[in-house]
C-alpha positions in Angstrom: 163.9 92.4 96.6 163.7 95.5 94.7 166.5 97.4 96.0 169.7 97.3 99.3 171.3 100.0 101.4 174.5 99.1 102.9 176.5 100.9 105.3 180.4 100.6 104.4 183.1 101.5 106.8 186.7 102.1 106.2 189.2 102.3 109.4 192.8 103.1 109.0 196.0 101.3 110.5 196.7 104.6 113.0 197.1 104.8 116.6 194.1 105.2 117.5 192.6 104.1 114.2 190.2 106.6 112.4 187.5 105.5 110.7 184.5 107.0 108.3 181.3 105.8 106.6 179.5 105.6 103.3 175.9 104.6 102.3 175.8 102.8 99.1 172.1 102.0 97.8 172.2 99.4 95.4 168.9 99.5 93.2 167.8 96.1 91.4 166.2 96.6 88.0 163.5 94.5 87.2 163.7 92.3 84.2 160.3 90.8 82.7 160.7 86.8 83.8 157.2 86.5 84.8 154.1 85.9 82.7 151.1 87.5 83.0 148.3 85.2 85.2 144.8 84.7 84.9 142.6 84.0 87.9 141.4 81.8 88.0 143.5 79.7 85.2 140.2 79.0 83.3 136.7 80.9 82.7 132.8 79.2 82.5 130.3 81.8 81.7 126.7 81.8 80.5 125.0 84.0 77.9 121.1 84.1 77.6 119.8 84.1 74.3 118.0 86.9 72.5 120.3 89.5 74.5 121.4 92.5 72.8 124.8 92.8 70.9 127.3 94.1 73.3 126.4 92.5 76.0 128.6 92.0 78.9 129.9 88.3 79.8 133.1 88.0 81.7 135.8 90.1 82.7 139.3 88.5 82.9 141.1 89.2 85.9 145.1 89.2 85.2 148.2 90.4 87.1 152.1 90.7 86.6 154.8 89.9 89.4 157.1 92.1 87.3 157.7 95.6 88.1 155.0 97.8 86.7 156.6 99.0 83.4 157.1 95.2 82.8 153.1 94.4 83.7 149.9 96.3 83.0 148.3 97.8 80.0 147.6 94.1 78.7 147.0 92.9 75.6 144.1 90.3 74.9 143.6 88.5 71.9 140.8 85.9 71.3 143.3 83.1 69.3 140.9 81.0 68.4 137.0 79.7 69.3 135.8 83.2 67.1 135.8 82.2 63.8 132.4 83.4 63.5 133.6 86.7 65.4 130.5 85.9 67.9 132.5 87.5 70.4 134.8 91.1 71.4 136.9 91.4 73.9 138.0 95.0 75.3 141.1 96.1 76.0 140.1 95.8 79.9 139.1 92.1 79.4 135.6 92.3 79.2 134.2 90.0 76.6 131.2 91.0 75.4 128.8 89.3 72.6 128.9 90.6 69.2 125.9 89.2 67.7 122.0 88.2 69.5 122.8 84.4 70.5 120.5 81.6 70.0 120.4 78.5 71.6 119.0 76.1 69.2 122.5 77.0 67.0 125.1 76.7 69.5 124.9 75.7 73.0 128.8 76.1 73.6 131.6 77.9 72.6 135.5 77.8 73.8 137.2 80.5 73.4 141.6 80.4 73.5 142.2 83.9 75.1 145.9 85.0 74.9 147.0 88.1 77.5 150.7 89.8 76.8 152.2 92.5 79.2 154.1 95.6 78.5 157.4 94.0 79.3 160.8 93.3 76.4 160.2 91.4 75.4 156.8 90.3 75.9 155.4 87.6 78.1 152.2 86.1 76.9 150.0 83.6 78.9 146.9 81.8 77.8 143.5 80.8 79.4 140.3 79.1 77.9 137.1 80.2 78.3 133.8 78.1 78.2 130.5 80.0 77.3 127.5 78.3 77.3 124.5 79.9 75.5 121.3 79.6 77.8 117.5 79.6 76.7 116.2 83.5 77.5 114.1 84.0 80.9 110.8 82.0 81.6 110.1 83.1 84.8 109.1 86.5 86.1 111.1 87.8 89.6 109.0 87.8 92.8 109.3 89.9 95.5 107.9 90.3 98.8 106.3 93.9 99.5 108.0 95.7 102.0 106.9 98.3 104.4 109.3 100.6 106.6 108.6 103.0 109.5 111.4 105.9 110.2 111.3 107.2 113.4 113.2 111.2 114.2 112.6 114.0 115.7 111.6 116.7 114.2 113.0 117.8 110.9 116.3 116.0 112.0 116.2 113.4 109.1 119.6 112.9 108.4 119.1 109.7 105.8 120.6 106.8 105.0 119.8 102.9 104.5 116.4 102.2 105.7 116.0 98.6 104.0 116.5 96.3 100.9 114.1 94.8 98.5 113.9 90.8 98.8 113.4 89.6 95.8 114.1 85.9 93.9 114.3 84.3 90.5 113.7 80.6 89.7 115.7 81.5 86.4 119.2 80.3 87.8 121.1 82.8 85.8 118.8 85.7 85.9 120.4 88.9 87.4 118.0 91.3 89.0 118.3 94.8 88.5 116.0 97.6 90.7 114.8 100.9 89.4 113.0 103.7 91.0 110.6 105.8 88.9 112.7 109.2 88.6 110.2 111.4 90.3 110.7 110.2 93.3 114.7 110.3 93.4 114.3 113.3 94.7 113.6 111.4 98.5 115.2 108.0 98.0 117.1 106.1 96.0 117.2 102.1 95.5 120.4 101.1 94.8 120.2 99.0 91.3 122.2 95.5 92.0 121.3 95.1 95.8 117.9 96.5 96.2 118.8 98.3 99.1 116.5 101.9 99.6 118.6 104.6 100.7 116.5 107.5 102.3 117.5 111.2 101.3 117.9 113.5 104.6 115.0 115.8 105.7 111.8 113.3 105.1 108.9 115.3 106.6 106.1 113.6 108.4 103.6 111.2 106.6 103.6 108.4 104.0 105.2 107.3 100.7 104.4 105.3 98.6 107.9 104.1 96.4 107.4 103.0 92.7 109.9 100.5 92.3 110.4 97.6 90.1 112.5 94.9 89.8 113.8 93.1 86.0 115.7 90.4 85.1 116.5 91.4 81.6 112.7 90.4 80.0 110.3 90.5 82.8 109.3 93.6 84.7 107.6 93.3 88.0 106.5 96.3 90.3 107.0 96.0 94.3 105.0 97.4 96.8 107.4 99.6 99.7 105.5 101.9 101.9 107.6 104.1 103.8 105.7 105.9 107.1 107.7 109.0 108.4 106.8 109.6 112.4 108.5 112.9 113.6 108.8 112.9 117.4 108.0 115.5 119.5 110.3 116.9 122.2 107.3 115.9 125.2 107.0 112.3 124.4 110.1 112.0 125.6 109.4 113.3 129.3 106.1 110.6 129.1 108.1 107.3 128.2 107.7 104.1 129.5 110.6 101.6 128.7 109.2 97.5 128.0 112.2 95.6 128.2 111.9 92.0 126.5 114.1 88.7 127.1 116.2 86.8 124.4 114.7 88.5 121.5 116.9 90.4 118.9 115.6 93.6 117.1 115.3 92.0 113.9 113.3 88.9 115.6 110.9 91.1 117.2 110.1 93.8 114.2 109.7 90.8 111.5 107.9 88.4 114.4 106.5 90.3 117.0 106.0 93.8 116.5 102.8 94.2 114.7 100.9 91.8 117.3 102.6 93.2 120.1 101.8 97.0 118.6 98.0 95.5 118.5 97.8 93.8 122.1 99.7 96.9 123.7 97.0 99.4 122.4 94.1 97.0 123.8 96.2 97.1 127.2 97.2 101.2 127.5 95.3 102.9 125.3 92.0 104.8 127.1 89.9 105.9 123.7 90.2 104.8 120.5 91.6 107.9 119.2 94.6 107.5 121.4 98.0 107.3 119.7 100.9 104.9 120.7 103.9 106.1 119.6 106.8 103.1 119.2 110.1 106.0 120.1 112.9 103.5 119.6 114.1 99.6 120.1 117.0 99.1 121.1 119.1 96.3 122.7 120.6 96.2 126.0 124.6 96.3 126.0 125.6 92.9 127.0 122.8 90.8 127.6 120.0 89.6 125.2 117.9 91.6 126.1 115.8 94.4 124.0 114.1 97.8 125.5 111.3 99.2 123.3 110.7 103.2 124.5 106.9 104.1 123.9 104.8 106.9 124.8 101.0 107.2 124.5 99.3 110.5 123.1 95.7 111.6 124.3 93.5 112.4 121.3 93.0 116.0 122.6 97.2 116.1 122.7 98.4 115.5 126.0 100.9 113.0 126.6 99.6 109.9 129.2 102.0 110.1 132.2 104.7 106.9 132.8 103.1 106.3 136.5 99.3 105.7 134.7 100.9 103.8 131.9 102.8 101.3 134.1 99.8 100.8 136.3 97.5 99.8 132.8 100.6 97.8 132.0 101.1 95.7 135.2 97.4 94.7 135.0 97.8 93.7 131.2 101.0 91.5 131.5 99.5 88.3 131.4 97.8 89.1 128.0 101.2 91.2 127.2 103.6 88.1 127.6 101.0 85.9 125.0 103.1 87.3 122.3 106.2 87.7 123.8 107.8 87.4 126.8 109.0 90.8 129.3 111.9 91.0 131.4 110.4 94.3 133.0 108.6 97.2 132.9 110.9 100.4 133.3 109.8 103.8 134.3 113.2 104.6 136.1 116.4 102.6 135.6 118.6 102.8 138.6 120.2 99.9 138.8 123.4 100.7 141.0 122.3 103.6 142.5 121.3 104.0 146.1 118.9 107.0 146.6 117.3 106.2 150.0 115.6 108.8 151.3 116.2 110.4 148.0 114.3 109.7 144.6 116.1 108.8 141.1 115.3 111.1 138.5 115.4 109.4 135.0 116.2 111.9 131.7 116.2 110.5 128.1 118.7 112.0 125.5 117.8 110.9 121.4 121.0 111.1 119.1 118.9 111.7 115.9 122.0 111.3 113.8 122.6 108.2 115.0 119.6 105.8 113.6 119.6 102.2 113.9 117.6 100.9 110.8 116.4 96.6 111.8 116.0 95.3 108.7 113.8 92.2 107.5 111.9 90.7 104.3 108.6 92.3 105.1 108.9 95.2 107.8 112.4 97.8 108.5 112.1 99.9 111.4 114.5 102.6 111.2 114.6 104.6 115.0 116.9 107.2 116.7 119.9 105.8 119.1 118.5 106.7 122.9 120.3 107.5 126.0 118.8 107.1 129.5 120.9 109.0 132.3 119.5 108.8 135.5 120.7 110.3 139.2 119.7 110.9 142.8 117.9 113.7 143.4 116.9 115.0 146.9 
């Protein structure tokens, strides 16, 4: 307890007594008793060998119950282990190498690292450090190519994560780092440790085609990511026709299903062969397990197929439809709760472009505006 406030009275012996109050803050000033405390209490760490000097291999992680004039800065000092003077450690606690290992001299070190705080006087604690030096990397990364599709409207791109590099090592120790070839930072970014491709805002319509690679330390190995960019336009939306599936979740259906169901739909809607579908959205249904995909199907002279045709070639096709996966319904209009009567339910579709959900798998992202489907009596 760092500190009290009390609140004395004093009351006289009068008739009726008096009385007044003080506050009287009493302040505890911290001593150093504690010693600094490593977590955890002792370090393992690899090295592989052949890597440069300076290379980083642990960072100690210490802290102080004192106050903190009695704790931080530290001091570390490697007491002994480092004859040789292999080894550095900062004053942060990052040990780093100091000369290019190899493993046929030494397989092991232990190092006796001492850490003192800023108190007075000093506490010190100790921890030991194990480092074994590793053979260098014998096996290159692999990676699974990855291609993404980004639905938005038009010129409405406002970016964002839009899907992550899987990649392995069967080098146990091997950390993977991803790069991007600088002329095309200007679009997207892949974030080094994680792989993950961040999307810049404003993508126009079409393809790209990323260079990135992925190391780990000796081996370099490019990755195939295709990015497609589809830009909506403002009259699909009054020509959509709504597929709802059962127990499927986004990510099942764009790394399982999508691609054959994409295939057997066009067989099933599409008039000419220079018709296009357009996938709009997927999204899942607010408590159930249930998933509605929003498509719309352009003429190759333009036009826009209208919902009533496209339910009618749908209802014929279902059989064939449900051999891939199976369908809870086919939606034009959703008015579930409402009762119109004599009167007809008019259906109207909202897209939050700034709102994209991006489904995510090893092989295929599909990144796709948030939709909203109002819908109302009309007479």
């Amino acid at each position: 307890i760092s500190g009290y406030s009390l609140v004395i009275q004093a009351r006289d012996s009068g008739s009726p007594p008096l009385s007044s109050s003080v506050t009287v803050n009493v302040d505890i000033s911290d001593v150093n008793d504690n010693s600094p405390v490593f977590t955890p209490a002792n370090y393992t760490a690899v090295i592989q060998e052949n890597k440069p000097v300076g290379t980083s291999i642990l960072q100690l992680v210490v802290t102080d119950k004192d106050s903190f004039h009695n704790g931080p800065p530290f001091t570390f000092t490697i007491l002994t282990g480092n004859e040789e003077e292999e080894f550095t450690l900062d004053p942060h606690g990052i040990l780093r190498s100091a000369v290019i290992f190899k493993h046929m001299v030494a397989t092991e070190y232990v190092l006796c690292v001492q850490a003192k705080d800023s108190g007075k006087p000093q506490q010190v604690s100790h921890t030991y450090v194990q480092v074994r030096v590793i053979e260098e990397s014998i096996h290159k990364p692999t990676a699974i190519p990855l291609e993404i599709f980004i639905v938005t409207m038009e010129d409405d791109f406002p970016g964002g994560v839009i899907g992550k590099i899987h990649a392995t090592d069967q080098d146990v120790y091997d950390v993977l780092t991803y790069t991007l070839k600088s002329e095309q930072k200007s679009l997207f970014k892949v974030n080094s440790h994680d792989g993950k491709i961040i999307a810049l805002g404003g993508l126009d319509n079409g393809k790209y085609v990323l260079n990135v690679s992925v190391s780990d330390g000796r081996f370099q190995v490019p990755i195939d990511v295709v990015v497609h960019v589809e830009q909506l336009l403002q009259e699909m939306l009054q020509n959509t026709v709504t597929i709802r599936f059962e127990n499927v979740s986004p990510e099942d259906f764009v790394g399982l299903h999508m691609h054959g169901f994409r295939r057997t739909l066009r067989n099933a809607v599409l008039s000419q062969k220079q018709d296009s579908l357009h996938i709009i959205s997927i999204q899942p249904v607010a408590g159930s397990n249930q998933l509605d995909m929003l498509f719309a199907v352009q003429m190759h002279n333009s036009g826009f197929y209208k919902p009533a045709y496209l339910i009618q070639k749908l209802t014929n096709a279902r059989r064939h439809l449900e051999n891939v996966i199976r369908i809870s319904a086919i939606l034009e209009k959703n008015c579930s709760g409402l009762d119109c009567q004599e009167q007809h339910c008019e259906q109207s579709l909202s897209i939050d472009s700034h709102s994209l959900m991006t489904y995510s798998t090893a092989r295929i992202s599909f990144v796709c505006p948030r939709f909203y489907r109002n819908v109302r009596c009309m007479c």
